[in-house]
C-alpha positions as CSV (number, residue, x, y, z in Angstrom):
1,X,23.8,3.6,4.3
2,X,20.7,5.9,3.7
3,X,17.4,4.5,5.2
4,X,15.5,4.0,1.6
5,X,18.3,1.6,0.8
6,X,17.7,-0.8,3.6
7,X,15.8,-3.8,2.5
8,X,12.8,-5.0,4.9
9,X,11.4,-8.8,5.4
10,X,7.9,-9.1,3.9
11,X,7.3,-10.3,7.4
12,X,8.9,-7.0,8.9
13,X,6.4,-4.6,6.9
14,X,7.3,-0.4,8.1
15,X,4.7,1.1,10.7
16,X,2.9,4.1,9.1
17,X,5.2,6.7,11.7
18,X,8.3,4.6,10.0
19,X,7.0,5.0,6.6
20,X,6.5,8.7,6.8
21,X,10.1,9.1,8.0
22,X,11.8,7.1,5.5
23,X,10.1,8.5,2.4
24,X,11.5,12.3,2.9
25,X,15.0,10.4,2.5
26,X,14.1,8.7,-0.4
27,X,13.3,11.6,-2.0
28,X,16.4,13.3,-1.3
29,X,18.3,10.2,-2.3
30,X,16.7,10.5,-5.8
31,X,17.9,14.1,-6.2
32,X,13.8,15.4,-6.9
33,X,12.0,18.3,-5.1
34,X,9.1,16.5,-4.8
35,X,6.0,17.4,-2.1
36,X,6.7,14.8,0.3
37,X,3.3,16.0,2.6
38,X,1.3,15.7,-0.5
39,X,2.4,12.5,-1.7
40,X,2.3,11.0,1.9
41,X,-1.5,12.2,1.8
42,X,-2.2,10.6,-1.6
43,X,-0.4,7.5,-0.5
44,X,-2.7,6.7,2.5
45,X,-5.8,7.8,0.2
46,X,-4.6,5.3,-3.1
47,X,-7.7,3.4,-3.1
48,X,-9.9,6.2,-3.4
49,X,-8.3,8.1,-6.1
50,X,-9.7,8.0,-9.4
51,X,-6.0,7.6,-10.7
52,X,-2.5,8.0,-10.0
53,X,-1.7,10.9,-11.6
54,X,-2.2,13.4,-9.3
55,X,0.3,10.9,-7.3
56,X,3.3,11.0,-10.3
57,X,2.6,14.7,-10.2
58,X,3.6,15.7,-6.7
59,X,6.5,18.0,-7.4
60,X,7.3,20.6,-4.9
């Protein structure tokens, strides 16, 4: 079973190291060419963006 698929406890939340690995095959899984480096960056900068579309954008 791909990594994206696996569920997590709420309790169990993914390190940032874990995260970063994971979301590269989640993107593949969805069958997108998308700039996992870029979104990774906007992800750990959310609360500072002035929105999310730069975010939905991130499209290799």
């Amino acid at each position: 079973m791909p990594a994206c698929l696996m569920m997590r406890d709420i309790g169990d939340p993914l390190s940032d190291g874990h995260f970063e690995a994971k979301l590269p095959d989640c993107a593949r899984l969805g069958g997108r060419d998308w700039d996992i480096n870029r979104i990774i960056d906007q992800v750990w900068r959310l609360d500072t963006l002035a929105d999310v579309s730069t975010l939905m954008r991130a499209r290799g």
